[in-house]
N, C-alpha and C positions, 0 to 999 in steps of 0.2 A: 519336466522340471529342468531349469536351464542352469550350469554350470557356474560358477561365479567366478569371474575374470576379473584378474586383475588392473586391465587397463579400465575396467568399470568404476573399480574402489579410487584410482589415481582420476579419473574424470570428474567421480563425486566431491572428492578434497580438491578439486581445481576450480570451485566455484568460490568467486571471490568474495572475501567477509561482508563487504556492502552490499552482496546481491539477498544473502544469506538474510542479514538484519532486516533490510527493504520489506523482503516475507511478513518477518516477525511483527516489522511495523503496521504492513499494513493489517493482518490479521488482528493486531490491536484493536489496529484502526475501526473500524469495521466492526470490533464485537463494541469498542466505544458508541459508535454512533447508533446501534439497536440499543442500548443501554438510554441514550438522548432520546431516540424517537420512542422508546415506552416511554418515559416520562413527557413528552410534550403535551399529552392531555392533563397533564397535572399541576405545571407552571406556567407561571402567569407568561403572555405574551408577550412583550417583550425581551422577555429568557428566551424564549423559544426562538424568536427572529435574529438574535444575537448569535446563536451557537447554530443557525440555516447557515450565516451569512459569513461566519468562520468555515463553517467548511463548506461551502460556495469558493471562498478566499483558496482554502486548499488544496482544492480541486482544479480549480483554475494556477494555480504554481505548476500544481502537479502537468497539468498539459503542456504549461507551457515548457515546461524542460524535459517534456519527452518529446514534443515537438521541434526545440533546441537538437537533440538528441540525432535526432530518426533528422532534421537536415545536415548534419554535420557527416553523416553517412553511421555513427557509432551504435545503429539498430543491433538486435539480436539475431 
C-alpha cells in the first residue's frame, strides 16, 4: 500500500474547474442519450430523427473544437 503524498492531493486540486465539469457533462451526457436510445422504439419517427440529428450537431461541435484544440498545439 503506497503512502499518500502530498504533491498527489496539490496535483488532484490543480485540475481546472472546466476539465472537472467537462466529466460531469459528459457522463450526463451519455446516461441522456441511453435514456433517448431505450425510448426510440416507442416514439414516433420523426422524434427519433430529431434528437439523431441534435446529437449528430453535438458531436460534430464537439470535434470540431478538439480538433481546434489539438492544432493550436493546447492538447493534453
Amino acid at each position: 500500500m503506497t503512502q499518500w503524498e502530498p504533491e498527489t492531493a496539490h496535483r488532484l486540486l490543480a485540475v481546472p474547474v472546466w476539465e472537472r465539469c467537462s466529466m460531469l457533462f459528459l457522463v450526463v451526457a451519455l446516461f441522456l442519450f441511453g435514456v433517448l436510445m431505450g425510448t426510440a422504439g416507442h416514439v414516433p419517427v420523426p422524434v427519433t430523427v430529431v434528437a439523431g440529428l441534435a446529437i449528430v450537431a453535438w458531436l460534430v461541435v464537439f470535434f470540431a473544437r478538439e480538433r481546434r484544440k489539438a492544432a493550436k498545439g493546447g492538447g493534453r
